[in-house]
C-alpha positions as CSV (number, residue, x, y, z in Angstrom):
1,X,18.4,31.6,-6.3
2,X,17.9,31.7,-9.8
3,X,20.0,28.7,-11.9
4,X,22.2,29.3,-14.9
5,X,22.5,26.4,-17.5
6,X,23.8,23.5,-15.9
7,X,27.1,21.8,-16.7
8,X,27.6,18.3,-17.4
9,X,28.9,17.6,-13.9
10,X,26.0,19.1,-11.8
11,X,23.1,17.6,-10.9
12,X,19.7,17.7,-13.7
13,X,16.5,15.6,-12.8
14,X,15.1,16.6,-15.9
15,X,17.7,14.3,-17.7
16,X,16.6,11.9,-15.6
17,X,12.8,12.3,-15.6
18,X,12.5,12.0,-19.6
19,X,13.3,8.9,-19.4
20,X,11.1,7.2,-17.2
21,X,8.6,5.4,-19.0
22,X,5.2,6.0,-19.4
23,X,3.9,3.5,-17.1
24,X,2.0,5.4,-14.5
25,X,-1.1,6.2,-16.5
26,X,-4.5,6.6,-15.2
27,X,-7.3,5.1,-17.2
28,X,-10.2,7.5,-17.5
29,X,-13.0,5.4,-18.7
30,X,-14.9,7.0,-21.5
31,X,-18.3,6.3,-22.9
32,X,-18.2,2.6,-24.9
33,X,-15.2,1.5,-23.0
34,X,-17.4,-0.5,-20.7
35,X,-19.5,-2.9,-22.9
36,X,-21.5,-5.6,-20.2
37,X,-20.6,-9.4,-20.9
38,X,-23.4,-11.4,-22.2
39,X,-25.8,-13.2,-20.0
40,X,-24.2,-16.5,-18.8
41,X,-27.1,-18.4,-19.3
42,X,-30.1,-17.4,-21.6
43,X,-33.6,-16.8,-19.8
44,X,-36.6,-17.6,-21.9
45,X,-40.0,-17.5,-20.5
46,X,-43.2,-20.0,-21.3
47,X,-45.7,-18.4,-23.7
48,X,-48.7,-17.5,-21.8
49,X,-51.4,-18.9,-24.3
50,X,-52.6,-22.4,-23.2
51,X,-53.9,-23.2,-27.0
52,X,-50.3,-22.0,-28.4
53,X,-47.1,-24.4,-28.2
54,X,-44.8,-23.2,-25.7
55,X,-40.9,-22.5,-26.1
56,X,-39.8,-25.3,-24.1
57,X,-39.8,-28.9,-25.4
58,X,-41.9,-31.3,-24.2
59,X,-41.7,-33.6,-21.4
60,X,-41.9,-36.4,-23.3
61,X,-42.9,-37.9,-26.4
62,X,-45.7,-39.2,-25.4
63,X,-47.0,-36.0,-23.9
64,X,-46.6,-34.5,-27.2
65,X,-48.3,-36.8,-29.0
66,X,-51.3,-36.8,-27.4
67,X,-51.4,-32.8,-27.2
68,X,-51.4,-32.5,-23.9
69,X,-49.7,-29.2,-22.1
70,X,-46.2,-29.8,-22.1
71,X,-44.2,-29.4,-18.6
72,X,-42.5,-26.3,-18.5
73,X,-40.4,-27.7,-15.9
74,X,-39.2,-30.8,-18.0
75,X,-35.6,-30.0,-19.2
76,X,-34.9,-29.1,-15.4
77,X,-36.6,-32.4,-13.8
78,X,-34.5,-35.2,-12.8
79,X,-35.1,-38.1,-14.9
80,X,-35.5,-40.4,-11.9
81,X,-38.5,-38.8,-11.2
82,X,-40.3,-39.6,-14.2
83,X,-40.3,-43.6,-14.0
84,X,-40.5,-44.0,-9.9
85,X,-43.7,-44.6,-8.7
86,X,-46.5,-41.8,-8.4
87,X,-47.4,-40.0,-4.6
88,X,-50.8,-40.8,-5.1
89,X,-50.0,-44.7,-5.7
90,X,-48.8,-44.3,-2.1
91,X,-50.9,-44.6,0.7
92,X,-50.5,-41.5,3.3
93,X,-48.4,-42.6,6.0
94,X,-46.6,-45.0,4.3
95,X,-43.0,-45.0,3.2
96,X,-41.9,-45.5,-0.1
97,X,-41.3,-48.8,-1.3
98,X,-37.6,-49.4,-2.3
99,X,-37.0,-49.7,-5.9
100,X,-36.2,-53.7,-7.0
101,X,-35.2,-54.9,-10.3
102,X,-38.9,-56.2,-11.6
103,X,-39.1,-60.2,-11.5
104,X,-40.6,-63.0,-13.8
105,X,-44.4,-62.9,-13.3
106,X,-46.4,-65.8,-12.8
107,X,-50.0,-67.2,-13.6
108,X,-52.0,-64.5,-15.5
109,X,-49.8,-61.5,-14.5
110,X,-51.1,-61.0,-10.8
111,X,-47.6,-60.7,-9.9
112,X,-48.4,-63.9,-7.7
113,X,-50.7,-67.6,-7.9
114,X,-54.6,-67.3,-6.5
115,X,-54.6,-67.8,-3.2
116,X,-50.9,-67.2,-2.2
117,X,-49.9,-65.7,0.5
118,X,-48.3,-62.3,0.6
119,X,-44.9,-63.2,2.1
120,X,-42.5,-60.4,3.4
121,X,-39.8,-61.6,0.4
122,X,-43.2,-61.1,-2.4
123,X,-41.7,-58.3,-4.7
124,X,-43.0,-55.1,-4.6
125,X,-45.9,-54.3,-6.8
126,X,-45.2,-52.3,-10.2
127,X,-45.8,-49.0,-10.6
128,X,-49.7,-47.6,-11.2
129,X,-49.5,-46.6,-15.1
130,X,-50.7,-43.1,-15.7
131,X,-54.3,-43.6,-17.8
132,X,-53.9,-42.1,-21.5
133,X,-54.1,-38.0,-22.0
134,X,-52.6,-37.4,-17.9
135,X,-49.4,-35.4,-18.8
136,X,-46.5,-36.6,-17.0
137,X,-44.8,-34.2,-14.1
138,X,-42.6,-35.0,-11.3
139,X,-44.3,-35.8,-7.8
140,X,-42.2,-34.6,-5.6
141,X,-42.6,-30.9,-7.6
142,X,-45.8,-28.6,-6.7
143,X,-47.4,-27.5,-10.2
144,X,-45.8,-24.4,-12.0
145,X,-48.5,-21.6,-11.8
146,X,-49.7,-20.4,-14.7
147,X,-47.1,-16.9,-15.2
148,X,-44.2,-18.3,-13.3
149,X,-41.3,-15.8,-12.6
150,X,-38.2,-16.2,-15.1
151,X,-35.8,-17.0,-12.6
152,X,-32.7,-19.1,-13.6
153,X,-32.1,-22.4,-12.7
154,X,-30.4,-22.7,-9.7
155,X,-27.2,-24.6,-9.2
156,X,-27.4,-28.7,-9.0
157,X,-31.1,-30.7,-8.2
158,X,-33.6,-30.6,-5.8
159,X,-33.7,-33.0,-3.1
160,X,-35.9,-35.9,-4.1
161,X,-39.4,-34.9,-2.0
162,X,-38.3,-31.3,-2.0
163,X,-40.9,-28.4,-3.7
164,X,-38.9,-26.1,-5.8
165,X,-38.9,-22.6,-4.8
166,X,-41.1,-20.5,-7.1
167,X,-40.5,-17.0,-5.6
168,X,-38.4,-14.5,-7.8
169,X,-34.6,-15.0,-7.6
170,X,-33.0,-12.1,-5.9
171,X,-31.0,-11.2,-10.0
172,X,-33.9,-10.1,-12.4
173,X,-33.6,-11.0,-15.8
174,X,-32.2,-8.8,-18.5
175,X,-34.3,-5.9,-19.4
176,X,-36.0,-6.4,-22.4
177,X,-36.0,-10.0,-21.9
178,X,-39.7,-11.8,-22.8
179,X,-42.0,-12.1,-20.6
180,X,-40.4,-9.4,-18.2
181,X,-43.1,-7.1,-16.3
182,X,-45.9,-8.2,-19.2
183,X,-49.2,-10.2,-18.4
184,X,-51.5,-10.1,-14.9
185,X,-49.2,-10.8,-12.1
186,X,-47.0,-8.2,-12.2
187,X,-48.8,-5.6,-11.8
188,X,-46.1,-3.3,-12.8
189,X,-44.1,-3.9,-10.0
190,X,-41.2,-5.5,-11.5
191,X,-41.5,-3.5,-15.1
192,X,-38.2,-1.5,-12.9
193,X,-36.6,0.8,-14.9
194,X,-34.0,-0.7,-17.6
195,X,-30.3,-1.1,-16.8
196,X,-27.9,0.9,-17.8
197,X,-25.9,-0.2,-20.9
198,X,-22.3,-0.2,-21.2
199,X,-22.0,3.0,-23.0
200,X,-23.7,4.2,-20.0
201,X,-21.6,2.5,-17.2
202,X,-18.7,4.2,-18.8
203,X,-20.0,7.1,-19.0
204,X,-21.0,7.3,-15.2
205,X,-17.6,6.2,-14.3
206,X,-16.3,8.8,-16.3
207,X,-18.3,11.5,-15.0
208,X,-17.5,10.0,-10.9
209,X,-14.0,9.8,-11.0
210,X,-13.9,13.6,-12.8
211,X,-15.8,14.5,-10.0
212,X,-14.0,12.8,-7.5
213,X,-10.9,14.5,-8.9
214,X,-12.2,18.0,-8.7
215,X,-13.3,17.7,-5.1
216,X,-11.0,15.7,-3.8
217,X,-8.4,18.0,-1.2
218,X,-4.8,16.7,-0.4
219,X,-4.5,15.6,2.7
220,X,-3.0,17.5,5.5
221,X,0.8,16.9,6.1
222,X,3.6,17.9,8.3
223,X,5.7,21.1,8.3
224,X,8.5,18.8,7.4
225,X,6.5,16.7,4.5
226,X,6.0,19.8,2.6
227,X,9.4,21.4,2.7
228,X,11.7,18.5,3.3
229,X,13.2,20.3,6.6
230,X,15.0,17.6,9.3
231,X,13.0,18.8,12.6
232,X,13.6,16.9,16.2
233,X,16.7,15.1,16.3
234,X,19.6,15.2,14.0
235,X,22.8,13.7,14.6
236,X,25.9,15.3,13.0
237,X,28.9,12.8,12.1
238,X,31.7,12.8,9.3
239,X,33.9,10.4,7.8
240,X,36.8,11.4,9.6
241,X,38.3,13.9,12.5
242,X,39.0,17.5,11.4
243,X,36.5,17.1,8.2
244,X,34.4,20.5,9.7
245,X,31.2,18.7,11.9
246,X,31.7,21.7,13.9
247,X,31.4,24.3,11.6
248,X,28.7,22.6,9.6
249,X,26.4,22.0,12.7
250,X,26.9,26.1,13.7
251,X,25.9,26.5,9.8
252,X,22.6,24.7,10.3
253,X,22.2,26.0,13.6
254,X,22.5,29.4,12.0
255,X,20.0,28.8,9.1
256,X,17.6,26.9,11.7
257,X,17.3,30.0,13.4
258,X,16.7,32.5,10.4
259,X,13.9,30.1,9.7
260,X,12.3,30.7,13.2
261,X,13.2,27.5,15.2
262,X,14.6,27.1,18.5
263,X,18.2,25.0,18.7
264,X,19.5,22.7,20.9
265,X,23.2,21.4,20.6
266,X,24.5,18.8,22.4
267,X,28.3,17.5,22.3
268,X,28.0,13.8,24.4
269,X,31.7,13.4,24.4
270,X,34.3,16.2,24.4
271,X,37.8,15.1,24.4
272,X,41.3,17.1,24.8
273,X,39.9,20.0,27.2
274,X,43.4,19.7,28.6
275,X,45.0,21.8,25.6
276,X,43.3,24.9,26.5
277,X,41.9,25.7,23.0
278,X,38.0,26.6,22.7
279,X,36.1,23.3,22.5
280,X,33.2,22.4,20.0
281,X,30.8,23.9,22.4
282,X,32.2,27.3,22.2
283,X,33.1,28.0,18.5
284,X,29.0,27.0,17.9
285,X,28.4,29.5,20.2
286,X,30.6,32.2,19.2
287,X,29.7,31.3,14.9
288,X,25.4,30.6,15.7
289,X,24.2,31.5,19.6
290,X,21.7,28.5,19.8
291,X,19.6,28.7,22.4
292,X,20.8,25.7,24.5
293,X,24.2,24.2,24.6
294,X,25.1,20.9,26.4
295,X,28.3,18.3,27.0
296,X,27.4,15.6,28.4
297,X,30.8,14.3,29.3
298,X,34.3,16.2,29.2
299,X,38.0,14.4,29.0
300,X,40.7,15.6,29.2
301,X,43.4,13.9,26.6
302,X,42.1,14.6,22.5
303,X,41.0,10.9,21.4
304,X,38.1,8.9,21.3
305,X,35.6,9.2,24.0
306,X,35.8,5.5,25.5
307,X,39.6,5.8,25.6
308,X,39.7,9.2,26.7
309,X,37.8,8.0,29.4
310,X,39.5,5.0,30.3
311,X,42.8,6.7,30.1
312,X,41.7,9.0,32.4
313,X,39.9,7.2,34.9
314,X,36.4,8.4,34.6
315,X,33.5,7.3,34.2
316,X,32.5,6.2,30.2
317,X,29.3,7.6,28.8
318,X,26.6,5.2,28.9
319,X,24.3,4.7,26.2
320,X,20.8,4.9,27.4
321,X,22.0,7.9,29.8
322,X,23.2,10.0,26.6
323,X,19.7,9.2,24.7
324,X,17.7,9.9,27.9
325,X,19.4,13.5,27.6
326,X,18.8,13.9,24.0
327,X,15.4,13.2,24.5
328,X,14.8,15.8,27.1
329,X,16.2,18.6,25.4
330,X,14.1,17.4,21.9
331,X,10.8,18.1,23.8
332,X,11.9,21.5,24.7
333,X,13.6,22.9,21.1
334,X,12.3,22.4,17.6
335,X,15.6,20.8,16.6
336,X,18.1,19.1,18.5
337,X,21.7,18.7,16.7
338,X,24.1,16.1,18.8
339,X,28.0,16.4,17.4
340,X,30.0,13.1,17.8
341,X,33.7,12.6,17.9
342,X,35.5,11.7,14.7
343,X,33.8,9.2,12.4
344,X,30.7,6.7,12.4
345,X,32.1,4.0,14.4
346,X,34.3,5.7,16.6
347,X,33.6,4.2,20.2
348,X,31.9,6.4,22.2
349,X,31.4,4.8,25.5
350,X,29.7,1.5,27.2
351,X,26.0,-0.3,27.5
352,X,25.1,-1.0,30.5
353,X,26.3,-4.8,29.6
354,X,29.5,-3.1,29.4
355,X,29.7,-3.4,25.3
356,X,31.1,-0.2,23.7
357,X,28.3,2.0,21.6
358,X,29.3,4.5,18.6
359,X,27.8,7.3,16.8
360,X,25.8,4.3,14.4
361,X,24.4,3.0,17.5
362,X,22.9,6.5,18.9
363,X,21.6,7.0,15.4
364,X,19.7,3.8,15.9
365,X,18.4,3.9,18.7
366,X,17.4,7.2,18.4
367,X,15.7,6.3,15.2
368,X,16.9,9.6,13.9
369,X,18.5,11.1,10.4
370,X,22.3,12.2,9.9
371,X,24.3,14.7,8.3
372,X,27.5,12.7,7.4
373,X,30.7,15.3,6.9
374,X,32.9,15.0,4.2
375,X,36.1,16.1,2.7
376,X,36.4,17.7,-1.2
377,X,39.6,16.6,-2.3
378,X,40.8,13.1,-3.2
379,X,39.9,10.4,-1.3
380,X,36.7,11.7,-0.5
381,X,34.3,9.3,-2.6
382,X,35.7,6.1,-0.8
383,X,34.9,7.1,2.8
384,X,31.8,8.8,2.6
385,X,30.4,5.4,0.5
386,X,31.4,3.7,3.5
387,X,29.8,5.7,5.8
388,X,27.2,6.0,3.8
389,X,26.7,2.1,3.4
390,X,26.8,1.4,7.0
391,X,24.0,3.7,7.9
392,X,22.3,2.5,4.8
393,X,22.4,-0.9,6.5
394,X,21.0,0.2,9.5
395,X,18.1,1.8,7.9
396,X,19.6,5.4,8.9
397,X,18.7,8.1,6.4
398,X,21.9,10.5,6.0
399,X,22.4,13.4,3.7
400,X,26.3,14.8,3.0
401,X,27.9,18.3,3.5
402,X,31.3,19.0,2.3
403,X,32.8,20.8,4.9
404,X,35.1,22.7,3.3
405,X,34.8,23.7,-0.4
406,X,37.8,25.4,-2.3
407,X,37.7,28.9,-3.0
408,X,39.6,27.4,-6.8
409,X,38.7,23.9,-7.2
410,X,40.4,21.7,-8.8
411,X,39.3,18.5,-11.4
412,X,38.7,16.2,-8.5
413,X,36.8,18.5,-6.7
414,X,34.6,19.1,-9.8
415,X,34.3,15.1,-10.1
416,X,33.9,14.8,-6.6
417,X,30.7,17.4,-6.9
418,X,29.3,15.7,-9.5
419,X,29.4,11.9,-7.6
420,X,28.6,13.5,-4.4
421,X,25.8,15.3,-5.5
422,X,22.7,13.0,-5.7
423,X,23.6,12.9,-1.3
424,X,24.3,16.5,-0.7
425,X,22.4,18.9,1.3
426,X,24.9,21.6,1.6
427,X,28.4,22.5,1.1
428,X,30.3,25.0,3.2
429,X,33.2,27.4,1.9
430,X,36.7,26.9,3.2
431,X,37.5,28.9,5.8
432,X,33.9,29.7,6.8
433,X,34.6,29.1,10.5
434,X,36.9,32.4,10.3
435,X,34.0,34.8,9.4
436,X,33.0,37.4,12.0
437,X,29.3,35.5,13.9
438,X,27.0,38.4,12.0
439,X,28.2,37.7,8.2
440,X,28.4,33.9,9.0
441,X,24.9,33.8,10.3
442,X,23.4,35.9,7.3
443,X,25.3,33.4,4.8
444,X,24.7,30.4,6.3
445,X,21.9,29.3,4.7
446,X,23.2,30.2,1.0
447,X,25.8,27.2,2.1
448,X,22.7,24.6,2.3
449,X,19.6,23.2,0.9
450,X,16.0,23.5,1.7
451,X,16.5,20.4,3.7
452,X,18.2,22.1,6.6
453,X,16.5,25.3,5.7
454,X,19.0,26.6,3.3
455,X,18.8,28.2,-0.3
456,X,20.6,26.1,-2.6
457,X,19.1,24.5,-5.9
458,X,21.8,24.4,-8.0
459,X,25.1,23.3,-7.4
460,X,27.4,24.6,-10.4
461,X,25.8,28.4,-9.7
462,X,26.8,28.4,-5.7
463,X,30.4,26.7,-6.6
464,X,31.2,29.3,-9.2
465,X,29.8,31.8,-6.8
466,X,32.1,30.4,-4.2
467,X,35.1,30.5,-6.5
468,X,34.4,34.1,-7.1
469,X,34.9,35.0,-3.5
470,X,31.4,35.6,-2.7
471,X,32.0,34.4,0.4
């Protein structure tokens, strides 16, 4: 039904949605936004000309000054290299002698007298000294060929004795870079095209998420995620006796069945048959005609259930027995309503370990929502924030009906609307259990909100319809 301008006191999500803050934006990369980070570590390639100087310092200063080819490997050789012994000072087969601080020589710098013998303390014998013009390069490293790939250095040394790995590193250099895909060698084969640049990342990250947002399709969901309908089990409870469960579960009943769905409505404990006076049962059935009605348990003096039964001698209802039922009945109807006996916490019957249950613990262990009764006039606010608090705590989700709305309302029921109204899912008129079965069906629904397949979406039009006597 169409709304008219809101009051103060009724419900507006608008008022509330302006003020959120910005905060959930989406960042739609653009084409710029993505600039790449430099190169963490600069890849320069020798100069292919043999006559020419290359880029890297020499290995030493010697090998500069005597013009020989400098070692493009030097500034990545270990320095312990350079000083130890030479591999072709050492015979094959033999080990390397161990390095020994170099003692006094004797005679005419033999190392030892003419005609000493060699004695297993002698010191070793220095290092062969490299004739003039021989450019020094490690041993242990196999000569760099002529084009050698520009790979970066990779983390830490070499293993003394090791060769160093000359194949390409798996990350090719920058694009662009010297040396990259020019001279023999190559052959083209690495000349790949260039990289994107960052005005170009963005813009392909632009262009994929745009596309990803035009093809994407919602997922499916259930009947229930889409319209916000309670289906299956619902248990119906208030925050006090006489509050109007019964009327409000024939309402939903009602409106359940205008939508198309089969109704199950189950009382577990109905006290005070003695009296005479229709029970719960039969007012649903006169007011909605589901298609099942079932008590699980009848007594005959009007209290609570686990007194009623101990008063009278019977058998109390037992907990897994009454959820066994509701369970049975759910697989057969598309929604299953089960009416308790006064409030939340009203004791219902026994565990098997003889403890007493109560409306709360059904809801639990059904795992199932609630429609929590309540009055309109003073006093109201206090008891349904109780009620409301202990299913909270029990992770029970619960809407609130007022069962019986004033045809002329007074203040507190206007300020009772207003603080009830972020939890309400319907509101019946007073007296609505007095209308004859046909009109009540056909209004039911007008009396509740799309979550139990009602009409309502806005609360200050259907009270001052109400008030008018459109009943």
């Amino acid at each position: 039904m169409t709304a008219p301008t809101q009051s103060p006191t009724s419900p507006d999500i608008t008022a509330v949605t302006t003020r959120l803050p910005s905060a959930n934006v989406v960042f739609i990369p653009t084409a710029g936004s993505f600039p790449l980070p430099p190169t963490p570590f600069p890849l320069v390639a020798p100069s292919v000309s043999t006559g020419a100087p290359t880029s890297l310092a020499p290995a030493s200063a010697e090998a500069a000054g005597n013009g020989t080819a400098a070692d493009p490997f030097g500034d990545h050789s270990p320095t312990g290299f350079r000083d130890g012994p030479l591999a072709d000072d050492i015979p094959v087969g033999e080990p390397a002698p161990p390095v020994e601080p170099a003692l006094p020589q004797r005679g005419s710098g033999s190392g030892r007298d003419p005609g000493e013998p060699e004695s297993a303390t002698a010191p070793p014998r220095p290092p062969a000294t490299e004739p003039p013009g021989v450019p020094i390069s490690p041993a242990p490293i196999s000569p760099a060929p002529v084009f050698p790939a520009p790979i970066s250095p990779a983390p830490g040394s070499p293993a003394p004795g090791s060769p160093m790995p000359i194949s390409p590193a798996p990350i090719s250099p920058a694009p662009g870079g010297p040396g990259f895909g020019d001279g023999p060698g190559f052959g083209g084969g690495l000349g790949s095209p260039e990289l994107p640049t960052g005005a170009d990342l963005g813009a392909e990250i632009a262009a994929e998420l745009a596309a990803q947002a035009s093809t994407t399709e919602p997922q499916g969901a259930p009947h229930h995620a889409d319209t916000g309908e309670w289906r299956g089990i619902v248990l119906v409870t208030g925050t006090d006796t006489d509050v109007g469960k019964t009327i409000v579960t024939a309402a939903v009943v009602a409106a359940a069945h205008a939508a198309g769905l089969r109704v199950a409505v189950i009382k577990p404990g109905q006290t005070g048959i003695a009296s005479g006076a229709p029970t719960d049962l039969d007012v649903i059935k006169h007011l909605a005609a589901p298609e099942t009605t079932r008590v699980l348990a009848e007594y005959p003096d009007p209290m609570a259930p686990l007194a009623a039964a101990t008063v009278a001698s019977m058998p109390p209802l037992e907990l897994y027995e009454v959820v066994d039922a509701i369970r049975a009945e759910s697989e057969k109807h598309d929604l299953v309503l089960v009416e308790g006996a006064g409030g939340l916490l009203v004791p219902m019957g026994v565990r098997p370990s003889g403890e007493a249950w109560t409306v709360a613990d059904l809801a639990t262990t059904l795992g199932v929502k609630t429609i929590v009764v309540a009055r309109a006039g003073l006093g109201t606010l206090n008891h349904t924030a109780l009620t409301l608090e202990a299913l909270n705590r029990r992770g029970v989700p619960a809407g609130v009906v007022i069962g019986a709305w004033p045809a002329d309302p007074d203040l507190v029921h206007w300020a009772n609307l207003s603080d009830l109204a972020p939890h309400l899912i319907g509101a019946l008129p007073d007296g609505a259990g007095r209308m004859d079965p046909g009109v009540f069906r056909r209004s039911a629904p007008g009396w509740l909100t799309p979550t139990l397949y009602g009409e309502i979406d806005n609360w200050r039009n259907w009270a001052e319809e109400i008030g008018d006597g459109h009943h």
